[in-house]
N, C-alpha and C positions, 0 to 999 in steps of 0.2 A: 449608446456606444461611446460617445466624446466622455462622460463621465466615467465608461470604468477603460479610457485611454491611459496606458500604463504611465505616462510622464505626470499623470497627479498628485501621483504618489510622493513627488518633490512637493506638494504641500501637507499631502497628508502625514510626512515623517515627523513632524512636530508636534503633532498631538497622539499619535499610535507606532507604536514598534517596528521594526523591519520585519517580526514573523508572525505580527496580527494578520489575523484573515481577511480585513479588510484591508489593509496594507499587499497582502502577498495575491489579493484579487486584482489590482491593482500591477500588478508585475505580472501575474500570470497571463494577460493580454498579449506581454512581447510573446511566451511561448507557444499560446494559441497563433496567434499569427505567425508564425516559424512553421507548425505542426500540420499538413495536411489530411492526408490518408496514408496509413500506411507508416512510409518511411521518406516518400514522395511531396514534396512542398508542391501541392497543386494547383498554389497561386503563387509562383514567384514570379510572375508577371507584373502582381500590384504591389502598389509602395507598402515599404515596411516600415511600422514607428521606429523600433529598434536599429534600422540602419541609418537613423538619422541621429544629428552632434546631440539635439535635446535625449531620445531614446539611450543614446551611449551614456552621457552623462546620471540620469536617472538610474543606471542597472548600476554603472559606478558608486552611486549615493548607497544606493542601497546595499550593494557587496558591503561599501566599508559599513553603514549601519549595523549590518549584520553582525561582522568583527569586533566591534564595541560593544555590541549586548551581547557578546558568547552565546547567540541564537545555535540551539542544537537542531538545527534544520537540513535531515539529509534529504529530502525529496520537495519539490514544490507542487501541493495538493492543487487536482482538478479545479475546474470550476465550484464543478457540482459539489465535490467535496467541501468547498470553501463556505458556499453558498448553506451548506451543511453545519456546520460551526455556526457563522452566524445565525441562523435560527436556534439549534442550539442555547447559543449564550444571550438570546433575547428573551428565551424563557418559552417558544412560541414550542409549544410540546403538549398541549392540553387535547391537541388531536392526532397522538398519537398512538397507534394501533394496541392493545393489550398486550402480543407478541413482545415486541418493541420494547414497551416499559419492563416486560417483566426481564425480557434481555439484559436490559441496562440497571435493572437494581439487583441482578443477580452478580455480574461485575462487582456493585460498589460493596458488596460480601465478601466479596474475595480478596484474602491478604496474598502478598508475594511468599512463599517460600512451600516449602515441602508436605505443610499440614494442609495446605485449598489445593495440590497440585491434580489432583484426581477430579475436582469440582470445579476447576480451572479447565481441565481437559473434554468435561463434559458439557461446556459451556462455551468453547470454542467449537465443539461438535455442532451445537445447538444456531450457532450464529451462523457458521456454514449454509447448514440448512435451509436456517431463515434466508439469506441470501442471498444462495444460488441452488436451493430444493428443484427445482425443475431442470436442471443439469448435472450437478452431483447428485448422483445417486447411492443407497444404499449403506450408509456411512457403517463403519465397522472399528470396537477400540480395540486396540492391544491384539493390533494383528500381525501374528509370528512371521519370521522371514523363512525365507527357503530352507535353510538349514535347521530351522525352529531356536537360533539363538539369540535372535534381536524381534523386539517388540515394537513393531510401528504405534505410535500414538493414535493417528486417528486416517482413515482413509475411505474415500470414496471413488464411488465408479463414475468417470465423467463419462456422458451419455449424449454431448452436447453434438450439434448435426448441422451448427454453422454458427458463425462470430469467432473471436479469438479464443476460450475454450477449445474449440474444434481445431483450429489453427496449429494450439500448442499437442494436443492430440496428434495429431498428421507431422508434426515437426521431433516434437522429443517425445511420439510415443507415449503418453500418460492415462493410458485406460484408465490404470487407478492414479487417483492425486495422493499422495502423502501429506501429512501435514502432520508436522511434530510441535510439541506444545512447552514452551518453559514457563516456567510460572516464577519469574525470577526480572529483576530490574537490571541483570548486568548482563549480555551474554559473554561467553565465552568461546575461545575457537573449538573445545570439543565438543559446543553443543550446535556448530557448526558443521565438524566434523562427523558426529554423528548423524546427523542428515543428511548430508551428503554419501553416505556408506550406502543410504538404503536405494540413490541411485545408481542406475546403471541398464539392462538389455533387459530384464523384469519388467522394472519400477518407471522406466522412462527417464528424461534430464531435466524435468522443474518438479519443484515441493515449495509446500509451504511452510513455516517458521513463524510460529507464533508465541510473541514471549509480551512481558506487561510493558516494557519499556525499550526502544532501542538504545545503544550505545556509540560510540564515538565511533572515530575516522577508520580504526582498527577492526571493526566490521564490516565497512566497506571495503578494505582493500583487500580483507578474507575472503568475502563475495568475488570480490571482481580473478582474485585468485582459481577459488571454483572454478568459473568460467573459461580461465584463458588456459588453464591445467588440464581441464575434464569436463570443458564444455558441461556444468552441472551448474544450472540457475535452481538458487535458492534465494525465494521471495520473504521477505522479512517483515512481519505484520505486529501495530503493537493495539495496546488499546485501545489512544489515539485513533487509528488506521479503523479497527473494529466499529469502532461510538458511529463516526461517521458515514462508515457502509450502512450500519442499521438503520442509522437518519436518513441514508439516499433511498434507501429499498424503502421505507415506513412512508414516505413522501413519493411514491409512484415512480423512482429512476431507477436505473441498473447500474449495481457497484463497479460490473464488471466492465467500464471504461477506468477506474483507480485502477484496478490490480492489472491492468494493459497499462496503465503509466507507471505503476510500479515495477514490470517488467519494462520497459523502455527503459527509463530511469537506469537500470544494472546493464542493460545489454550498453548502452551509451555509453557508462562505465568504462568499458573495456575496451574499448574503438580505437 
């Protein structure tokens, strides 16, 4: 615990980056000690690093680090996720399940633009599965809307009967999940916009958005628009985001505490 105490990080900034993953394990200590159950801090009883001058100073260092290497860092990954990466880029992969690899070299096939978008979509179907197959169910492509003028990308029936899947179920209604696919490194607000259309008293208020890369501050404040307009969360997943689910699942953990911080992360947004 004293070694991945978030204030080490004021040594570790000189020899790794502000959005190395051992650097931002390193930080994510302060937010795990913030984050209880819930929304509920169920230890604000005990001392927090972060509300001391060393913790203050430390998330200072690191904000402006961040500033100075134009880190494109909209969310700060779980543990696990982190934890994820680093094996990762250790190489440490030799035991990992065939599933898995064949997930991850079907990826590095795939270019961005309009000729992989069909094998981009079939591949994002495919990760799904792999890593929440016992809760989405049924996955279905190019599924028509009510009117039969819009083509969902990809959608499954959530079947989940308790944890935050269920949750979002009971709250914005998501029998089926949505999940629309770009296969493109820039988005744009109509491919925002167009996900957003397909919710509503049908579809439910969350979807997913999965594109190769995200983009700057200008999709956040879309998101956070969604939200505060039409109550309509759309989650935004990239590669990145994917690589890592597969390495938590492949490794015996469940993704689905990310895509709960992923949703935390927007809902915070807009507070």
């Amino acid at each position: 615990m004293v070694l991945m105490s978030g204030p080490n990080y004021l040594h570790l900034r000189r020899i790794v980056g502000p959005d190395d993953p051992l650097a931002l394990l390193h930080i994510r200590y302060f937010a795990d000690e913030r984050i209880g159950i819930g929304w509920n801090d169920r230890r604000e009883d005990q001392p927090k690093t972060w509300a001391t001058a060393l913790g203050v100073l430390t998330l200072h260092r690191w904000a402006y680090d961040l500033v100075r290497a134009s880190a494109n860092l909209r969310r700060l990954p779980t543990r696990a996720e982190l934890f994820a990466r680093l094996r990762g880029r250790s190489g440490l992969t030799q035991n990992m399940s065939r599933a898995a690899r064949s997930l991850l070299g079907r990826l590095a096939a795939l270019r961005a633009g309009s000729k992989d978008a069909t094998g981009y979509q079939h591949w994002v179907r495919d990760v799904f599965t792999f890593l929440f197959g016992d809760i989405l169910k049924e996955p279905k492509l190019e599924s028509r809307t009510f009117m039969g003028t819009l083509r969902r990308d990809i959608t499954f029936r959530n079947a989940a009967e308790k944890g935050p899947w269920f949750d979002w179920k009971l709250q914005y209604q998501i029998e089926p999940l949505v999940i629309e696919c770009k296969n493109t490194e820039t988005l744009m607000y109509d491919d925002l916009r167009q996900t957003a259309s397909y919710l509503g008293k049908r579809m439910g208020h969350l979807a997913i958005l999965a594109c190769r890369k995200n983009s700057g501050n200008d999709v956040s404040e879309m998101l956070n628009v969604l939200v505060t307009n039409d109550e309509k969360y759309v989650l935004v997943v990239n590669d990145d985001n994917l690589i890592d689910w597969i390495r938590l699942k492949d490794s015996g953990e469940d993704p689905t505490d990310a895509v709960a911080d992923l949703y935390r992360s927007l809902r915070e947004g807009v507070q």
